[in-house]
Backbone as numpy.savetxt, mean C-alpha at the origin, in Angstrom:
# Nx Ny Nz CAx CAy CAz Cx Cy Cz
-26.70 -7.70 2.92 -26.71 -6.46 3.68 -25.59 -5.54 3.20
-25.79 -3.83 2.94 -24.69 -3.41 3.01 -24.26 -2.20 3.96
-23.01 -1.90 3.98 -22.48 -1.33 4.71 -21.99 0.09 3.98
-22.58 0.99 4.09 -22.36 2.08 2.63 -22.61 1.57 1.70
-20.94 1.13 1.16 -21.46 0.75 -0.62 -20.73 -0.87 -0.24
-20.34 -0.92 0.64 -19.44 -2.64 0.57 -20.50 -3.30 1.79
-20.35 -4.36 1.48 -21.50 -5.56 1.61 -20.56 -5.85 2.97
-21.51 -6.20 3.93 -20.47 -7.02 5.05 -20.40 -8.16 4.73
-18.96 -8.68 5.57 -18.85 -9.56 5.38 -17.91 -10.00 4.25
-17.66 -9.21 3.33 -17.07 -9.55 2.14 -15.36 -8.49 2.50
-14.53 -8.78 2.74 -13.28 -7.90 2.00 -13.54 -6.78 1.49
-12.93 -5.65 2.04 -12.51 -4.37 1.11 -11.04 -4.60 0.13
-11.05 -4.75 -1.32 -9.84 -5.15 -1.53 -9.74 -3.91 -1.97
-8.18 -3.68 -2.27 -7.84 -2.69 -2.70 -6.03 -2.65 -2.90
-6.11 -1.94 -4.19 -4.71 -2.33 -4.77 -4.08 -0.66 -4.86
-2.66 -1.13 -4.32 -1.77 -0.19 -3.86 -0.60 -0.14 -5.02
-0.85 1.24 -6.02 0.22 1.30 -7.42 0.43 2.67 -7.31
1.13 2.96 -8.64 1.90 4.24 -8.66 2.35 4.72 -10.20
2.42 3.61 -10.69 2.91 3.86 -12.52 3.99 3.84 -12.57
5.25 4.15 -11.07 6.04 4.09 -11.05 7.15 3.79 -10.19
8.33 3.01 -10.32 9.16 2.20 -9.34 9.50 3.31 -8.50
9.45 2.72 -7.20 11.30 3.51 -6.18 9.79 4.48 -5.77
8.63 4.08 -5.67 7.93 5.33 -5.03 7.72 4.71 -3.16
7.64 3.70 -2.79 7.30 3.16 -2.17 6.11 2.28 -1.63
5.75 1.55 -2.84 4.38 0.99 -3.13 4.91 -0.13 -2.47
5.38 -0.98 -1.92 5.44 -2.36 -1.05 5.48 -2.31 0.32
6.44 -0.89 0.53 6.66 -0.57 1.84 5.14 -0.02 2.81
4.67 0.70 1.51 3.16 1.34 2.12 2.30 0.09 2.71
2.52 -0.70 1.15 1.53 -2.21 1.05 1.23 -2.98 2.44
2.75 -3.10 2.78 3.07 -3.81 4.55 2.98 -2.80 5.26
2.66 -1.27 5.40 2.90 -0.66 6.87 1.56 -0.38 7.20
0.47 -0.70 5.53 -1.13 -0.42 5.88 -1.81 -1.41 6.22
-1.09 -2.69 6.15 -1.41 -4.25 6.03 -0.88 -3.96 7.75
0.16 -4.14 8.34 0.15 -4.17 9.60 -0.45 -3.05 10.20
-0.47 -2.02 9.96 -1.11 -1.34 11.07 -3.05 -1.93 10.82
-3.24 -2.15 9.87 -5.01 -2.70 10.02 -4.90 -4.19 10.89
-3.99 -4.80 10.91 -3.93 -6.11 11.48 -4.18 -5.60 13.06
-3.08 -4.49 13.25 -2.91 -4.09 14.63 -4.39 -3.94 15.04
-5.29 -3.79 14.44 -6.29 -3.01 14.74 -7.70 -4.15 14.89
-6.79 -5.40 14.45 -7.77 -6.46 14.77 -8.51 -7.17 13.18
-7.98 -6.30 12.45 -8.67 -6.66 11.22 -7.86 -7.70 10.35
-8.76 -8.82 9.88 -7.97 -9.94 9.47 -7.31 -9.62 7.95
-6.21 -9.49 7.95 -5.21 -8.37 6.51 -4.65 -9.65 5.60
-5.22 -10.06 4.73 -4.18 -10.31 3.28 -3.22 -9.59 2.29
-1.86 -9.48 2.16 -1.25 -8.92 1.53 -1.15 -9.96 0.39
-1.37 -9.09 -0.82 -1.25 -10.62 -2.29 -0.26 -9.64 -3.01
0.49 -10.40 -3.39 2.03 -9.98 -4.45 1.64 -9.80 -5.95
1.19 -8.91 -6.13 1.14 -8.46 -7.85 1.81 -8.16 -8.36
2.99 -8.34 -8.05 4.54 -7.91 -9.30 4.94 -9.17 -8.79
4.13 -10.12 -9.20 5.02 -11.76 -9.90 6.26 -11.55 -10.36
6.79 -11.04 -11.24 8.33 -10.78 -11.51 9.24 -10.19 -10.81
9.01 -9.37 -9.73 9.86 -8.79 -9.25 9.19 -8.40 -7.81
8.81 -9.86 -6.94 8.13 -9.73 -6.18 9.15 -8.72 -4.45
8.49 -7.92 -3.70 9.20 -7.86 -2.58 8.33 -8.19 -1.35
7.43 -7.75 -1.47 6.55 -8.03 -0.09 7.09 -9.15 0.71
7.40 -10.28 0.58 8.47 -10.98 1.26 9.36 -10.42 2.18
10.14 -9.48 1.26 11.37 -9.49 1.67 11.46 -8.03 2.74
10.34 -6.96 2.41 9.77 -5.64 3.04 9.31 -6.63 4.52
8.45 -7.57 4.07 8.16 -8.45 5.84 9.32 -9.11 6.20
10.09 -9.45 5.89 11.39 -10.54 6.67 10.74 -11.87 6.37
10.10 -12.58 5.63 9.60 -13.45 5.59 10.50 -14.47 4.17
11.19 -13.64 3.55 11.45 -14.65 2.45 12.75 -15.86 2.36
12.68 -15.66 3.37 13.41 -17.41 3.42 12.30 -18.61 4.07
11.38 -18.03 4.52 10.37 -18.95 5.04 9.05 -19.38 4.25
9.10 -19.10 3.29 8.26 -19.40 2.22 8.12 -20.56 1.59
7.17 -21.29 2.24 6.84 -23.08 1.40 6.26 -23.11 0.18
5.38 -22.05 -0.73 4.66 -22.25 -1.16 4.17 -20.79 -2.52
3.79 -20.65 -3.53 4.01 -19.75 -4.05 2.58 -19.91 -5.33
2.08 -18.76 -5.17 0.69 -18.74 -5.76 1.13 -19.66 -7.45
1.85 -19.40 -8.22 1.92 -20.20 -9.42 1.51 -22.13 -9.03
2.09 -22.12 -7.92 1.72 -23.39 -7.56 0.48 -23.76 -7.56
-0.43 -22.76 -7.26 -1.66 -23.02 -6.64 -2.28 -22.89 -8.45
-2.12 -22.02 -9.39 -2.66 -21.90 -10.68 -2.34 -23.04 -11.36
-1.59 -24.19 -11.51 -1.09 -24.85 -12.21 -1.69 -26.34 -11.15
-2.42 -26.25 -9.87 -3.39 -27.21 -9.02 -2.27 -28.24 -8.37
-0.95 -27.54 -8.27 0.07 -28.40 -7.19 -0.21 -28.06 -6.02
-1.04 -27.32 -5.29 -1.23 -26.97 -4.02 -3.04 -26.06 -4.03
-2.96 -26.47 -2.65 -4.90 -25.51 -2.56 -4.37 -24.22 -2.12
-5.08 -23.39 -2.66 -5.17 -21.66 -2.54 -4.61 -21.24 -0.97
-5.43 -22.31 -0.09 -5.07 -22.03 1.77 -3.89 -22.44 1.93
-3.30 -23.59 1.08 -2.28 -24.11 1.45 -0.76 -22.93 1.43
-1.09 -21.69 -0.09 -0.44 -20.40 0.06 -0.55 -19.85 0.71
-1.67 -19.51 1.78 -1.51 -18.62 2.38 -1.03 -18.95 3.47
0.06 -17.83 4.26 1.47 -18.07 4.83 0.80 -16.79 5.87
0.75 -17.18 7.37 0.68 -16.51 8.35 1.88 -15.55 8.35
1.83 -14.31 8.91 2.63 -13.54 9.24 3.08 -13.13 10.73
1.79 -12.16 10.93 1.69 -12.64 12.41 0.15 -12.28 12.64
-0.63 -12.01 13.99 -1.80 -11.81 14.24 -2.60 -11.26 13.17
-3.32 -12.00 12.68 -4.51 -10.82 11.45 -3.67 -10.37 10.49
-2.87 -11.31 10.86 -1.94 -10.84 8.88 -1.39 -11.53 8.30
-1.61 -11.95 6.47 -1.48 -12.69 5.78 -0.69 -12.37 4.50
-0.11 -13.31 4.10 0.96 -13.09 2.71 0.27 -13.98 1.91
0.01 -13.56 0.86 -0.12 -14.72 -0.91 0.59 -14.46 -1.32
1.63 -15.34 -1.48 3.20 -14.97 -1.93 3.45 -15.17 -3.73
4.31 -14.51 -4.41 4.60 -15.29 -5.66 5.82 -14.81 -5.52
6.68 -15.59 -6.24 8.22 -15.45 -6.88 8.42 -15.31 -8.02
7.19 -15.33 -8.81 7.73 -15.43 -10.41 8.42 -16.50 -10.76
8.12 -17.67 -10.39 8.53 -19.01 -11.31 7.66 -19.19 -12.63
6.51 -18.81 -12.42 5.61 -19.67 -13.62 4.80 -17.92 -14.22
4.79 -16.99 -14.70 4.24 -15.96 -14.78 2.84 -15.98 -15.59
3.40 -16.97 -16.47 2.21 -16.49 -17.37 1.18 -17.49 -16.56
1.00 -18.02 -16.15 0.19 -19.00 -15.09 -1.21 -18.01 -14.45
-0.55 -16.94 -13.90 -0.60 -15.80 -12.79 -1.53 -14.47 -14.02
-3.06 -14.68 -14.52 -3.19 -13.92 -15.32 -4.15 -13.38 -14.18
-4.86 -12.05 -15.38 -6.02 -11.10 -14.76 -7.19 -12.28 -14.21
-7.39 -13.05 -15.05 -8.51 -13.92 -14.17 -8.29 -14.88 -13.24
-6.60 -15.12 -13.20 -6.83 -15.89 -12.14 -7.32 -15.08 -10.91
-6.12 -14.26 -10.98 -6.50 -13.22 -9.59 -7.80 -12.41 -8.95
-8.72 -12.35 -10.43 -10.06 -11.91 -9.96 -10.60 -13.50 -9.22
-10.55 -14.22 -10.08 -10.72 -15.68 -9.22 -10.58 -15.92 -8.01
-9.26 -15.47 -7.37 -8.59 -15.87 -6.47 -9.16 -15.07 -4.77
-9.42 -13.52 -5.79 -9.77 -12.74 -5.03 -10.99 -13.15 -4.55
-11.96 -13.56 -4.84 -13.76 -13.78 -5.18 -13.76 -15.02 -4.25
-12.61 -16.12 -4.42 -12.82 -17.01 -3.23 -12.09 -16.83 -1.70
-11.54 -15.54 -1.97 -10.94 -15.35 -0.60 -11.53 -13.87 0.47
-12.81 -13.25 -0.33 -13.20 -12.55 -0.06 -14.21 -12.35 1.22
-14.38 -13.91 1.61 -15.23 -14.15 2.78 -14.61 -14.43 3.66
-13.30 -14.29 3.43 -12.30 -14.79 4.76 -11.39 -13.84 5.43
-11.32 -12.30 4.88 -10.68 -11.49 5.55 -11.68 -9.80 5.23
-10.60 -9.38 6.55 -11.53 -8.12 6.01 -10.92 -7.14 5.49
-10.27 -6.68 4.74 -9.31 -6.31 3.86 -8.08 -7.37 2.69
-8.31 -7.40 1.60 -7.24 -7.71 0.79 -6.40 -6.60 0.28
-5.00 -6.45 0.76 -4.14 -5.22 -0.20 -3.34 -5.84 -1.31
-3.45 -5.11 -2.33 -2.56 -5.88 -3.57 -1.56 -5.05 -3.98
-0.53 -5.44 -3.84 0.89 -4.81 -4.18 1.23 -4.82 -5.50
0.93 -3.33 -6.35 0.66 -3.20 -7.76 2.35 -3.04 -8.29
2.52 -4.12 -9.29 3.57 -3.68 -10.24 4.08 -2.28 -10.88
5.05 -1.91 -10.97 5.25 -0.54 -11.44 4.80 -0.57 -12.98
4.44 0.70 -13.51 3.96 1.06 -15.34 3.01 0.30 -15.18
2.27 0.32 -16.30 0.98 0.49 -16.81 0.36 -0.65 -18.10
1.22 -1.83 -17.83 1.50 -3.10 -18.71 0.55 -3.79 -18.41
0.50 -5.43 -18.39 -0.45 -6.26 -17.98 -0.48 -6.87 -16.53
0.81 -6.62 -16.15 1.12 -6.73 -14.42 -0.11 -5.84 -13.68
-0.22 -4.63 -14.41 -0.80 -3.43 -13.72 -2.51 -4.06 -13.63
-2.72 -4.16 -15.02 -3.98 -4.66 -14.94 -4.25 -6.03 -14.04
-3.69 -6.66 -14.12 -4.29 -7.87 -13.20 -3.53 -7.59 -11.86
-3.34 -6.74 -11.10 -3.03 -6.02 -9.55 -4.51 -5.46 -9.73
-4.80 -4.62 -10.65 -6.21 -3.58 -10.33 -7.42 -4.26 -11.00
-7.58 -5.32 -11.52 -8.78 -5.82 -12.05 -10.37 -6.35 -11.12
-8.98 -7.05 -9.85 -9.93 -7.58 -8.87 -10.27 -6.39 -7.37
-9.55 -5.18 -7.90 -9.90 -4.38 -6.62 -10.74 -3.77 -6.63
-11.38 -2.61 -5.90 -12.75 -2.70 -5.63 -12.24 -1.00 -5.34
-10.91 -0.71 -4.81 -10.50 0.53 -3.95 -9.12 0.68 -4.52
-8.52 2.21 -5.02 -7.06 2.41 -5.50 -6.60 3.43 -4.20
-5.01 3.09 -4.03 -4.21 4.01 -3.16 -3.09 4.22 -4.06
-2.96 5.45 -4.64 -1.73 5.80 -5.78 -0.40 6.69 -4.42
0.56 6.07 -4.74 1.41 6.39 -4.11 2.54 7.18 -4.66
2.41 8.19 -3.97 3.52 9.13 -4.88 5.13 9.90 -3.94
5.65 10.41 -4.74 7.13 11.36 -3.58 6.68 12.57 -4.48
7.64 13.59 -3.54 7.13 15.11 -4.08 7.78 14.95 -5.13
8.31 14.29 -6.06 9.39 14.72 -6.99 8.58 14.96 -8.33
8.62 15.88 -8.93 7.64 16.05 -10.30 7.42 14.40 -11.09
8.62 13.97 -11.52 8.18 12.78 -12.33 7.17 11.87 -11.67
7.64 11.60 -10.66 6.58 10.57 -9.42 5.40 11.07 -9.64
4.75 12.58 -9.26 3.52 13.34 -9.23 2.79 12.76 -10.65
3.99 13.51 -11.67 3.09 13.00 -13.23 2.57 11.78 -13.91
3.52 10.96 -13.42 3.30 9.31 -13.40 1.84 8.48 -12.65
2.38 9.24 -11.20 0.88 9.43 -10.56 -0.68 9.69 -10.74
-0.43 11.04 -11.17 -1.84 11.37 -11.83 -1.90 10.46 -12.81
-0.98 10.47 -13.99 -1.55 9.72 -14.99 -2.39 7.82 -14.78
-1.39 7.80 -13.95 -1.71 6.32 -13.20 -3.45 6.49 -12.60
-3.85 7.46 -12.00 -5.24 7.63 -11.16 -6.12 7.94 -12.75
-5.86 8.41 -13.62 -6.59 8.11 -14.94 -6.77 7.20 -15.50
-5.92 6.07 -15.27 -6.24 4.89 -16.11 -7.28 4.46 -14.98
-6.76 4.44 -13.71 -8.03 3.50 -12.57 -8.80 4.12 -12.61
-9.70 5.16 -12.95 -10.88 5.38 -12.78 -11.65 5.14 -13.65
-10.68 4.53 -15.22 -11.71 3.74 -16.00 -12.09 2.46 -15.55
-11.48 2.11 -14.28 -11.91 0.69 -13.69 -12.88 0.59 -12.44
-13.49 1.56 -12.60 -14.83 1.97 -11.59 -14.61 1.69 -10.52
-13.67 2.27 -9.99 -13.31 2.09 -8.72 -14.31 2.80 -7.31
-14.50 1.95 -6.38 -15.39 2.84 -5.07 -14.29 4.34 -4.71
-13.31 4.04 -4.69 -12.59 5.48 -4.26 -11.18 4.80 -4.63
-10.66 6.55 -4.82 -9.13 6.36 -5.30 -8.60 7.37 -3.98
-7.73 7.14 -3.73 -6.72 8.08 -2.91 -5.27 8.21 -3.08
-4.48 9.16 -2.18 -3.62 9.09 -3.06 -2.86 9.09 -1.15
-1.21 8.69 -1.30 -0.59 8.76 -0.04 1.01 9.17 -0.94
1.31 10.25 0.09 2.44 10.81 -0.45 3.81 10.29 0.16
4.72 10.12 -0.20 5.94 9.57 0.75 6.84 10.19 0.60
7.85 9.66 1.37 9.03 10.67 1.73 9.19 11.79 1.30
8.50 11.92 2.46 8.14 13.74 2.38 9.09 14.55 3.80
9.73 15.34 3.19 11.06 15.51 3.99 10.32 16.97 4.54
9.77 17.21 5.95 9.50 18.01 6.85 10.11 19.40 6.69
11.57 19.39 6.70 12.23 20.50 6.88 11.90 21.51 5.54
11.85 20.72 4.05 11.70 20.95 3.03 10.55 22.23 2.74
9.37 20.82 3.30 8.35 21.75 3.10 8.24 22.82 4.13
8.27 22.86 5.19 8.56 24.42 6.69 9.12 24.98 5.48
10.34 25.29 4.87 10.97 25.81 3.65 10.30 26.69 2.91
9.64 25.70 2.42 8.71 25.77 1.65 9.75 25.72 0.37
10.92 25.03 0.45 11.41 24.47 -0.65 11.24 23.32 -1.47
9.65 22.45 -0.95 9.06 21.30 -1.36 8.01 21.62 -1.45
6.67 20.72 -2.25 5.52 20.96 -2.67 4.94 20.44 -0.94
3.96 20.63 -0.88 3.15 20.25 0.53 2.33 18.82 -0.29
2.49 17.82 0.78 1.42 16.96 0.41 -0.07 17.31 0.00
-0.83 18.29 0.71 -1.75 18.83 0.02 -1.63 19.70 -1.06
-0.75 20.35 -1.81 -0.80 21.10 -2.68 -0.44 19.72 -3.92
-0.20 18.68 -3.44 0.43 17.63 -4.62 -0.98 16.99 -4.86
-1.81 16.74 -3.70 -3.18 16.67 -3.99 -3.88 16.92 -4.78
-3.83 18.19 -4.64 -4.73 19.18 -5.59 -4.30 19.18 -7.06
-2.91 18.99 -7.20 -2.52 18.96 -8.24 -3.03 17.47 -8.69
-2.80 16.63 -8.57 -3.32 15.34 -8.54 -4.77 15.06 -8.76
-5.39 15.91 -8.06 -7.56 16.30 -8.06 -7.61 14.92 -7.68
-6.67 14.40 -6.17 -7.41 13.05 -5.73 -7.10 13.56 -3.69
-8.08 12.65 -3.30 -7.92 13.16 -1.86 -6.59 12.43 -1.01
-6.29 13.62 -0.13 -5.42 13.29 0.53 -5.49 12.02 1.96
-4.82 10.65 1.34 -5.35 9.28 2.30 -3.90 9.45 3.31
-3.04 9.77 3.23 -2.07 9.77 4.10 -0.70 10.45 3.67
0.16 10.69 4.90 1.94 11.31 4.14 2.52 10.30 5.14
3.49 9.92 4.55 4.55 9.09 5.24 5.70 10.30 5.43
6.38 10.11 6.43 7.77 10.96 6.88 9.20 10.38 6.08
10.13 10.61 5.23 11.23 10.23 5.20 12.17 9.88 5.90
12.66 8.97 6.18 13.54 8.63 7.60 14.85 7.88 6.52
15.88 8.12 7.34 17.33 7.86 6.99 17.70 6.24 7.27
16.75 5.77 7.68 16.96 4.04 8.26 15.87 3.58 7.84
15.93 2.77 6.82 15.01 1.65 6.12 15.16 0.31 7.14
14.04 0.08 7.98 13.58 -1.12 8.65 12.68 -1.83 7.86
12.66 -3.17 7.97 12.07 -4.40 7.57 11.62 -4.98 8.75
10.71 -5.59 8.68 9.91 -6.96 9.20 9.22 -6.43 10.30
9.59 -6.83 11.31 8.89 -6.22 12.66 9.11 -5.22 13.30
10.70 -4.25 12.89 11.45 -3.23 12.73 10.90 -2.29 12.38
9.68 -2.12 11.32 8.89 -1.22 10.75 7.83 -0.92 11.78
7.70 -1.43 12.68 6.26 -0.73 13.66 7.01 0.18 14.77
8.60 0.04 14.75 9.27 0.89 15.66 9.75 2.06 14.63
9.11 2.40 14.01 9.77 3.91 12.74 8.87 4.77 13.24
9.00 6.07 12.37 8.20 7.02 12.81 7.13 6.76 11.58
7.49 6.63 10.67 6.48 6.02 9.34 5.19 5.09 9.88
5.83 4.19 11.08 4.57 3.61 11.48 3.16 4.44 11.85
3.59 5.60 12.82 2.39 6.42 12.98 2.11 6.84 12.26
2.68 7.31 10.85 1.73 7.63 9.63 0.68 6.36 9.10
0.86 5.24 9.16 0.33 3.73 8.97 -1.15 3.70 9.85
-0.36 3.60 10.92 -1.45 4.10 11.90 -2.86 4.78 11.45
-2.27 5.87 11.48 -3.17 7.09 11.02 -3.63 6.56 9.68
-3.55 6.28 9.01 -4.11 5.88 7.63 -4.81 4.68 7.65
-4.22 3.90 8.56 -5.21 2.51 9.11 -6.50 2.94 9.50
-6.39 3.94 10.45 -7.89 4.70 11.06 -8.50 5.32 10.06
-7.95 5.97 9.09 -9.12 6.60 7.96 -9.23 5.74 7.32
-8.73 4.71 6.72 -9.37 3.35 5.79 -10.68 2.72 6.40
-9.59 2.26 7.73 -11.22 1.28 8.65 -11.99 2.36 9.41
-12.12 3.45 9.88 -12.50 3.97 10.85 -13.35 5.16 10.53
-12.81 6.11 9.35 -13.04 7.06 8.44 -12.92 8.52 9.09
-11.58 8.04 10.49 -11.13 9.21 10.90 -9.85 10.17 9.68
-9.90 11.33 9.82 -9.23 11.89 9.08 -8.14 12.93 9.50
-7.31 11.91 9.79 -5.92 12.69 10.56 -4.52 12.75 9.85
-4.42 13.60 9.24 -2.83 13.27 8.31 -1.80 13.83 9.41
-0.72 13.06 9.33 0.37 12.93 9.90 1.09 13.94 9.44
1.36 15.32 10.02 2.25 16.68 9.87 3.74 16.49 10.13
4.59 16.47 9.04 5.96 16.18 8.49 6.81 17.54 9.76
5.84 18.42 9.52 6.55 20.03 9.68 6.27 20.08 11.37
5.51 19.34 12.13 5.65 19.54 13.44 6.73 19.85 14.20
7.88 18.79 14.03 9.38 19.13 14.57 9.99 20.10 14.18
9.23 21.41 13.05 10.19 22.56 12.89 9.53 23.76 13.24
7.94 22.92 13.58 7.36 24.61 13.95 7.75 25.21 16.05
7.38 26.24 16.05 7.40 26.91 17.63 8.89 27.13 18.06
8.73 28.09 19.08 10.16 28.60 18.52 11.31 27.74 19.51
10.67 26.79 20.44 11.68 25.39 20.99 12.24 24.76 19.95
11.48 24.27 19.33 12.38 23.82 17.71 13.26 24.49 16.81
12.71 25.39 16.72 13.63 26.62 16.38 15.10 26.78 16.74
15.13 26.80 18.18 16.22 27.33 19.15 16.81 25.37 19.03
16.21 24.43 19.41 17.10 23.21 18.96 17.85 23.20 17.62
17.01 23.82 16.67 17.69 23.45 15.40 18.79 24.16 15.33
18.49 25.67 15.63 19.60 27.12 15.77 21.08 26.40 16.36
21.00 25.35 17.67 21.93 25.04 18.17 22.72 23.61 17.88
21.91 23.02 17.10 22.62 21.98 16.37 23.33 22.18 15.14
């Protein structure tokens, strides 16, 4: 049976990259992974930067870790035996990068294909650049989320990054912009998440807010970033289309007169 173009029953996977570090591709990874959990949907997060893994450490989870996908490629442990509860409807496939070369493009299409009947979303946390990390994060996904900041290099890296995935026939690419500093754009001394869009020629899936306090683990559903998560949780599963407005707290002239007096 299908459901549009995805079959029920099977996982929407979909891998979360950028071409480039420091954009916030792990942080997104866990705030789209928990807010879909919130929502009832059973969430796998799988670690595709084997070398320089964080998703762990973005959840608060990495001292509690028994178990680590190289284990499972090399047949010291079963595939379930990695997967590491988080909390309600949410799951970690952890790696550390002990064994790398273990950890190729086919295992993970492999890996993906037998775990695809057991959740309803897989997110894959894509390595930065455009190497062989990259390819085996995007080989087994089905759906791209390119994550970018207003900063020109990020943007260019970006686009170029949404050119290589669309030679990988992807169902849809989107793009989610981050720390995107509100006051900037009211300014209009920053690009607008939609004008980075356009520049980009990919649709706008979400904006995260910049905030001055980086939270981890369970800390992250009390940010304001969470309601951008939120909101992007609902247009993934739901196919509502609500982007989260950076510039609210500077428009009308109450804001105005707060800001005037601070």
């Amino acid at each position: 049976m299908e459901d549009g173009s995805y079959t029920i029953g099977m996982a929407r996977t979909m891998v979360i990259t950028s071409g480039k570090g420091g954009v916030g591709k792990t942080t997104c990874c866990a705030g789209i992974g928990t807010a879909l959990a919130a929502r009832g949907k059973k969430t796998l997060l799988m670690e595709g930067d084997v070398g320089l893994n964080n998703l762990d450490a973005v959840l608060a989870v990495e001292d509690k870790i028994l178990y680590e996908m190289s284990e499972v490629a090399c047949g010291k442990i079963s595939l379930f035996e990695c997967i590491m509860p988080i909390r309600d409807n949410l799951f970690l496939l952890p790696s550390i990068g002990t064994s790398v070369a273990l950890l190729t493009a086919e295992f993970f299409m492999e890996t993906i294909e037998k775990l695809r009947t057991e959740f309803d979303y897989i997110l894959i946390d894509s390595p930065a650049g455009l190497e062989e990390g990259f390819h085996r994060s995007v080989v087994g996904a089905q759906e791209a989320i390119i994550v970018t900041t207003p900063h020109v290099t990020s943007i260019r890296d970006g686009y170029k990054t949404s050119r290589v995935i669309a030679q990988y026939d992807m169902k849809r690419i989107e793009l989610i912009v981050n720390r995107v500093r509100g006051e900037y754009v009211y300014k209009k001394e920053s690009l607008s998440p939609e004008e980075i869009a356009d520049m980009m020629q990919l649709p706008l899936c979400g904006v995260i807010p910049e905030e001055n306090v980086i939270n981890l683990g369970y800390a992250m559903e009390r940010t304001v970033a969470a309601m951008s998560f939120s909101l992007i949780a609902a247009h993934i599963d739901g196919g509502e289309r609500k982007i989260f407005d950076c510039t609210s707290s500077y428009k009308g002239w109450k804001n105005r007169l707060k800001r005037w007096l601070s």
